[in-house]
C-alpha positions in Angstrom: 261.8 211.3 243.4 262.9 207.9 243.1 261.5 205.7 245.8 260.2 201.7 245.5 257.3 201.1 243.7 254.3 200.3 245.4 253.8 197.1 242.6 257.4 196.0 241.7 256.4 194.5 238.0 256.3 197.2 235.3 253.7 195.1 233.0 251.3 194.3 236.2 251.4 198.4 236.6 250.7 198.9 232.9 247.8 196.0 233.3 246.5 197.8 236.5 245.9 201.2 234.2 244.5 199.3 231.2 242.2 197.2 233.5 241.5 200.2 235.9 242.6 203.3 234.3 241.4 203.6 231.2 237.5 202.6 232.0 237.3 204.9 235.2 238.6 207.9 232.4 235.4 206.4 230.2 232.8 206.2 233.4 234.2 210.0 234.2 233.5 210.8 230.8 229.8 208.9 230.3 228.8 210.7 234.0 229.9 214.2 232.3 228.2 213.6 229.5 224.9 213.0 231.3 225.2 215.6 234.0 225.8 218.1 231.7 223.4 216.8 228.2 221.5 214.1 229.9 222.3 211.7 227.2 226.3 210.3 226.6 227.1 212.5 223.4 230.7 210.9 223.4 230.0 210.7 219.2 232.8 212.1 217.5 234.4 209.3 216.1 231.2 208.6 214.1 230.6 211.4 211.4 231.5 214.9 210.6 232.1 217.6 213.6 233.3 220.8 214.0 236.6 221.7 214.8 235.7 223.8 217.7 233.3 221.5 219.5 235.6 218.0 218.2 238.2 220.5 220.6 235.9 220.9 223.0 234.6 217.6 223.5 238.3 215.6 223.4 240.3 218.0 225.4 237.3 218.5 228.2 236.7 214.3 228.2 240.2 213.0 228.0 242.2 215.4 230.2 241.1 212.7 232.7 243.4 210.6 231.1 246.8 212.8 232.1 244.7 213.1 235.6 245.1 209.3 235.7 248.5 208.7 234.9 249.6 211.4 237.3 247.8 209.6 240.0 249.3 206.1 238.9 252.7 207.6 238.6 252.8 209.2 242.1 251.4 207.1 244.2 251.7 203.2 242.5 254.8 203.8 240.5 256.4 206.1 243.0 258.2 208.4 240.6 257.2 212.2 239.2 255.2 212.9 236.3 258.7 214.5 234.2 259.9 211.2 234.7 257.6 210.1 232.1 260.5 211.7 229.6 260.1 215.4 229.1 263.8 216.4 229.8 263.8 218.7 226.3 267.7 219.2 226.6 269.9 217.4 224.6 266.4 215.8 222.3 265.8 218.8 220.4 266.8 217.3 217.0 264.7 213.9 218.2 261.6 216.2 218.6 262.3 218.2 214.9 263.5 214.7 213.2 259.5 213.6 214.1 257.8 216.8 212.9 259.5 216.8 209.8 259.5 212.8 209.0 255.7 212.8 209.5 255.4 215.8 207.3 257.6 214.2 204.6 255.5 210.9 205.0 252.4 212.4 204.1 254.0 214.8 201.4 255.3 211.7 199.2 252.4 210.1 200.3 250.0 212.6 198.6 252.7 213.1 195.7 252.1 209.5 194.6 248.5 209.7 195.2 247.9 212.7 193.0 250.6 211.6 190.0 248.3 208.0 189.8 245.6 210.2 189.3 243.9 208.8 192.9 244.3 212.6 195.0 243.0 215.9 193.4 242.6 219.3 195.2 239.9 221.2 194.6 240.0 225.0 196.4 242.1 225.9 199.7 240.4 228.0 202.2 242.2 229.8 205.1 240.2 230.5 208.2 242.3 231.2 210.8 240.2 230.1 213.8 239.7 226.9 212.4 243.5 226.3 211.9 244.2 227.7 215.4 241.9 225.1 216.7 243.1 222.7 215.0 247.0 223.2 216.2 245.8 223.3 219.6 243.7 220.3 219.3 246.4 217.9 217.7 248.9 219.6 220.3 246.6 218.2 223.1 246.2 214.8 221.1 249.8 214.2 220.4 250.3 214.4 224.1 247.5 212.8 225.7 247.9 209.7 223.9 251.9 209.8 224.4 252.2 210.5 228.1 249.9 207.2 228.1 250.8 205.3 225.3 254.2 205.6 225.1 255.3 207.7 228.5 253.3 205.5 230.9 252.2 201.9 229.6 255.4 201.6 227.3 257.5 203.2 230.0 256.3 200.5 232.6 256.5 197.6 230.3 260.2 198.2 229.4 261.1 197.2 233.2 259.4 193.8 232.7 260.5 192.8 229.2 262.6 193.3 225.6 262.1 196.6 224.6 260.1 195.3 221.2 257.8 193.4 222.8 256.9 196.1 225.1 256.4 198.3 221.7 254.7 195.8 220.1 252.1 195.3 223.0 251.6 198.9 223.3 251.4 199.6 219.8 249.0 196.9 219.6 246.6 198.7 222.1 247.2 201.3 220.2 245.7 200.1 217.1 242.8 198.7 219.2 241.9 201.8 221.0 241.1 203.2 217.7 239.2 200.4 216.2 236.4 202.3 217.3 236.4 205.0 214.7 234.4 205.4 211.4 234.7 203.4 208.5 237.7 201.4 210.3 239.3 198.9 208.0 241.7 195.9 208.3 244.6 197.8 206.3 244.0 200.9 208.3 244.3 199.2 211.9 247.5 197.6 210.8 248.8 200.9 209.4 247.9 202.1 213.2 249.6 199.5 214.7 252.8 199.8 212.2 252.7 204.3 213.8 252.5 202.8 217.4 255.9 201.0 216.2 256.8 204.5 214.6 255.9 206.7 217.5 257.6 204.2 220.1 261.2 203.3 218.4 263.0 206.5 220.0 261.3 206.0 223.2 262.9 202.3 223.8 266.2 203.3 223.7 265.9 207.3 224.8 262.5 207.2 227.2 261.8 210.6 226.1 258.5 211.8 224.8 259.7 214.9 222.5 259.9 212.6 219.0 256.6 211.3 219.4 255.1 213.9 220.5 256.3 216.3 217.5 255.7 213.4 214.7 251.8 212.9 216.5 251.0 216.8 216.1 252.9 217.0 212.5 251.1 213.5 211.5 247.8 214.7 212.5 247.4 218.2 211.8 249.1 218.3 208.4 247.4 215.1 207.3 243.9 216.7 208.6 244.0 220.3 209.2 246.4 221.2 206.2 245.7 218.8 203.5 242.2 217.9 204.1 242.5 213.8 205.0 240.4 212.5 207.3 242.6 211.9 210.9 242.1 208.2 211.8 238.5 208.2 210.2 237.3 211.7 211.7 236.4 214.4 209.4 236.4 218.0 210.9 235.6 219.2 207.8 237.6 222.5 208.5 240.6 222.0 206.2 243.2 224.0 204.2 242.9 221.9 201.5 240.2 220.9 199.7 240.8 217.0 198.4 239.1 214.7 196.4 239.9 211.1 195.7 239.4 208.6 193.3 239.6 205.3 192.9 240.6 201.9 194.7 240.5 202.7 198.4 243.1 200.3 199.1 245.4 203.3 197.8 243.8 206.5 199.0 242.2 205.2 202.4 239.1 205.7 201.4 236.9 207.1 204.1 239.2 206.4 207.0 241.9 209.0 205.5 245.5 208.6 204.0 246.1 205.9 207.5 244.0 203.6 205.3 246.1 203.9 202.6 248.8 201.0 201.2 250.8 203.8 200.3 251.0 204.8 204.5 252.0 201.1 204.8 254.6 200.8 202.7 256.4 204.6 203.8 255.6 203.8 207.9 257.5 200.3 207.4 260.5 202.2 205.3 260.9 205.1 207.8 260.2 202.6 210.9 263.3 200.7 209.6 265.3 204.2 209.0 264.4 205.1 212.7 265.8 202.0 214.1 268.8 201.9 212.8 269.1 205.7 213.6 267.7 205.5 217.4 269.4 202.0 218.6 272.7 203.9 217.7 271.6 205.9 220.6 272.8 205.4 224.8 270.1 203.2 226.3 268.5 205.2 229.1 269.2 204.0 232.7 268.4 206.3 234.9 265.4 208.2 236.4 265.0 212.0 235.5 263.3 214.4 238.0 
């Protein structure tokens, strides 16, 4: 598929979807919420859930949000959903270099945190529902919030501009679309916007979806479900590891998790720099995949 888009401008698409999109998702969501509980329950953010009904809640709520790109895609943007950059052949070592840089991330992360004497783990529990939920919850996450973050508004905005302001603006919203967590800090949205940057440098010069997607699961589920970090300020409280921290939270994140932590900063702007170097040595992507 490869016909004319019904709106020639990538970044008046990617407005449309912010501007229309993204609040019919959230009026879907509230009108759920009250036809099935009578009250708008959409909480999670705000305290301590279980990982079963955190899974529940997210994947039941925000699968309107794939709904919606596939109905922007089709019919405004004239072009099919794999488009978006799912082509797996040939990014294979793109999808296993995210996993294991996010996982490398957050293991020198919490290497420094416990030799300062700032991270300390108590007990490790293993219950194997809880860690199965939690894989297929950060599975969902990783790609709901990349087919729209990265594989439609980023995708769009790359017809209309540079490809780094496109990132920035997207990794921007990015950082803004979880401002609305618990115990949300200054540090920790600009460590959110610095991941957008992460999560987006191989898609500028690749459009393809697999290294974001594998560093947003490995990020997420090893920094929550493994070592026991809160994930962007939510506690599931259904970890591997059992962590406690001490002192400043400028270095351990405090209550928003290791994405509040300087530490995060410092390793996101050393690997964001490694990935650019690494990624604009790649072919720029011309052409549409169906």
């Amino acid at each position: 598929m490869n016909k004319k888009p019904l709106i020639q401008q990538g970044w008046i698409r990617a407005l449309l979807f912010v501007l229309l999109g993204l609040p019919l998702t959230l009026v879907i969501a509230f009108a759920i919420d009250i036809a099935t509980n009578g009250m708008y329950t959409y909480n999670y953010a705000n305290g301590s859930v279980d990982i079963i009904s955190f899974l529940e809640d997210y994947a039941f709520k925000n699968a309107g949000l794939v709904l919606m790109v596939l109905i922007f895609r089709t019919f405004i943007d004239k072009q099919s959903f794999f488009s978006l950059g799912f082509s797996w052949k040939g990014y294979q070592m793109d999808a296993w270099t995210g996993f294991f840089s996010a996982l490398m991330i957050l293991f020198l992360g919490s290497m420094i945190l416990v030799a300062n004497k700032n991270l300390y783990f108590t007990n490790a529990f293993f219950n194997p529902r809880n860690i199965s939920a939690g894989i297929l919850l950060f599975v969902i996450v990783a790609f709901i919030e990349e087919i729209v973050f990265r594989g439609y508004l980023l995708n769009n905005l790359l017809e209309s501009m540079k490809p780094w302001w496109a990132l920035i603006l997207t990794s921007a919203l990015f950082a803004f679309m979880h401002t609305q967590n618990n115990n949300v800090t200054i540090l920790s949205v600009i460590n959110l916007f610095i991941a957008g940057l992460v999560l987006g440098v191989n898609y500028i010069y690749t459009r393809n979806l697999w290294f974001a997607i594998f560093f947003h699961f490995g990020w997420n589920f090893f920094q929550g479900t493994v070592l026991g970090y809160k994930v962007s300020g939510i506690e599931t409280g259904s970890s591997i590891m059992q962590q406690g921290l001490m002192g400043s939270e400028t270095l351990t994140g405090g209550a928003f998790g290791f994405e509040g932590s300087i530490i995060c900063t410092i390793l996101l702007l050393l690997m964001l720099l490694i990935f650019a170097w690494r990624f604009s040595r790649k072919i720029v992507y011309t052409s549409t995949e169906d």
